[in-house]
C-alpha positions, 0 to 999 in steps of 0.5 A: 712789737711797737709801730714808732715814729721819728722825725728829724735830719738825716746827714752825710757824715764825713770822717778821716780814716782811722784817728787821722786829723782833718789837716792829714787826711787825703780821704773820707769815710763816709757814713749817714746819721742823725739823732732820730734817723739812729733811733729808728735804725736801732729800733728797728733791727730790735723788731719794731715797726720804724717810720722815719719822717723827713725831707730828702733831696732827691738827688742820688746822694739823698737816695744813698741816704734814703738806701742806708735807712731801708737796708734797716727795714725802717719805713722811708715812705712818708719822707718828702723828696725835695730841696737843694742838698743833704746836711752834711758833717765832719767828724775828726775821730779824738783819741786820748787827750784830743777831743774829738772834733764836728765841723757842721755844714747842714745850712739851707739842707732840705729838711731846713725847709719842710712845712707841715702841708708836706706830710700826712700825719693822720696817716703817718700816727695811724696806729702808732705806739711812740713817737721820738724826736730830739730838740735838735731838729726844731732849732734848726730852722722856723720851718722844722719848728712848726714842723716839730710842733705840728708833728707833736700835736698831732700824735697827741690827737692820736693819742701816741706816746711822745719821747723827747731828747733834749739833745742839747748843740752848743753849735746850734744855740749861738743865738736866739737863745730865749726864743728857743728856749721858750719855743721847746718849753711849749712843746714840753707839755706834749711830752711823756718820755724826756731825755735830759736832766736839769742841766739840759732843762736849764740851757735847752728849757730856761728852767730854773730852780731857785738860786741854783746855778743849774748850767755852771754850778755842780753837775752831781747836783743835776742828776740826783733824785731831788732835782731830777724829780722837779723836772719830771714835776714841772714838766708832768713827765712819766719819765726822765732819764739821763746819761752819766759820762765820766770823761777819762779821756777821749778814749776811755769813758766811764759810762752809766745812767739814771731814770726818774719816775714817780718811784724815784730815781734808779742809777744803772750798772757802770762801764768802763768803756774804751771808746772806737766812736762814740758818736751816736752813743746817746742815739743807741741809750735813748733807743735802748731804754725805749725798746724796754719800755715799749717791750715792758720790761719795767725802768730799772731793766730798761735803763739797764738795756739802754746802758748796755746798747749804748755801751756796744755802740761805743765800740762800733765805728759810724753813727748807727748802731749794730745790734740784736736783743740777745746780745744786748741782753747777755751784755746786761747779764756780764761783767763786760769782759768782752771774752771771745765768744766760741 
């Protein structure tokens, strides 16, 4: 299997019990996750060799963090221990009409403040296959900027295949909005594997097509193949690959997706899905469909298996993912009944 490399935040996730609101709650659930911390998760309880690269207080609340990635098997040594405290969020679970809600908390965390000189990167791309990391992490700070941009060229020196999910935070672009755009539009050119469509390029990238009104006009318009395939142009992508949600409601999704490559655009199997968490559903597809590539299974079938290991996550409470490859397979190969298995 595959040695991949991720670079990001892990936090300390807190939930009310159950769909309790925060105004109702007298206790907290405790989980930890982050975008690029649930890839490696996955992918490494999918066979392939995982490093996890962040700073980490070194308090016993970043050592829980640092345990939950371990007990996966991902590879923690190569996380800086330092800085004051660990980001923190709050989720408030929806349920049908009621969205869910995130109440971040994560200013000032350690990783805010992680400077390139911190991390050996000639030894960390070593021999590396992949390397993942989401847009979320350079917008946090200048620091995880430079972080993320050093990161990037350094595993093109290393000649590592580079995987980028646009990720796109309301809650982190409520200012400097053209800097940050202009500042991801730069480390695109690093980039083979995108996550995104031209929505997310539009309000992530500043990319524009023409007159089109890419972020407030129709949606359809920016996941088909036309448009799909200009972003994997301009930004000279092997592949770009985007998820496709229909929100029935809080509880109950229609769920799919679509690669983009030079042969075209391929739209996968439809789930309908009845939601338990869907935090950390995008973290499962994009690590679905990177475990086929780098297992050769080709884009249709990669796709396919993202599909379904995001479908699973859906039903599984916490931001990680519980799964193997068989039962994600099987799950490809069904009609998603969820028939007990005897």
């Amino acid at each position: 299997m595959a040695k991949v490399i991720t670079l990001g935040e892990i936090m300390m996730r807190l939930s009310p019990p159950g769909y309790e609101r925060f105004v109702q709650a007298q206790s907290f659930d405790i989980n930890y996750g982050g975008a690029e911390a649930n890839v490696a998760v996955s992918l490494a309880q999918l066979g392939h060799d995982t490093v996890f690269v962040s700073k980490i207080p070194a308090t016993p609340i970043g050592n829980a963090a640092v345990s939950t990635l371990q007990k996966f098997g991902v590879d923690t040594r190569h996380i800086a221990r330092g800085g004051s405290r660990l980001g923190i969020y709050f989720l408030e679970n929806g349920a049908s009409v009621r969205p869910s809600s995130v109440v971040y908390d994560r200013a000032d965390s350690a990783i805010t403040k992680a400077t390139p000189d911190e991390f050996d990167f000639d030894a960390i791309f070593r021999d590396a296959t992949l390397f993942h990391v989401s847009g979320i992490t350079p917008v946090l700070s200048n620091d995880t900027a430079a972080l993320t941009l050093a990161a990037l060229k350094k595993a093109k020196e290393h000649g590592v295949t580079v995987s980028f999910d646009l990720n796109y935070r309301a809650k982190l672009w409520t200012d400097g909005i053209a800097e940050k755009q202009q500042m991801l539009h730069e480390m695109m050119q690093y980039v083979d594997i995108c996550f995104g469509n031209a929505r997310d390029a539009a309000k992530c990238l500043g990319y524009t097509d023409g007159n089109l009104d890419l972020i407030n006009g129709d949606y359809a318009v920016c996941v088909d193949e036309e448009h799909m395939t200009q972003v994997l142009d301009t930004y000279h992508l092997k592949y770009l690959i985007t998820t496709l949600r229909k929100n029935n409601s809080a509880s109950d999704n229609g769920w799919s997706g679509a690669i983009c490559s030079k042969n075209g655009l391929y739209q996968g199997k439809v789930y309908d899905l009845h939601i338990v968490d869907r935090v950390g559903g995008g973290d499962a597809f994009a690590s679905g469909v990177l475990h086929g590539i780098l297992s050769g299974m080709g884009a249709e079938k990669s796709l396919e298996f993202g599909l379904a290991a995001a479908a699973i996550k859906h039903t599984i409470p916490g931001d990680l993912n519980f799964l193997e490859e068989t039962e994600v397979l099987s799950l490809m190969e069904s009609d998603g009944n969820g028939r007990v298995q005897r």
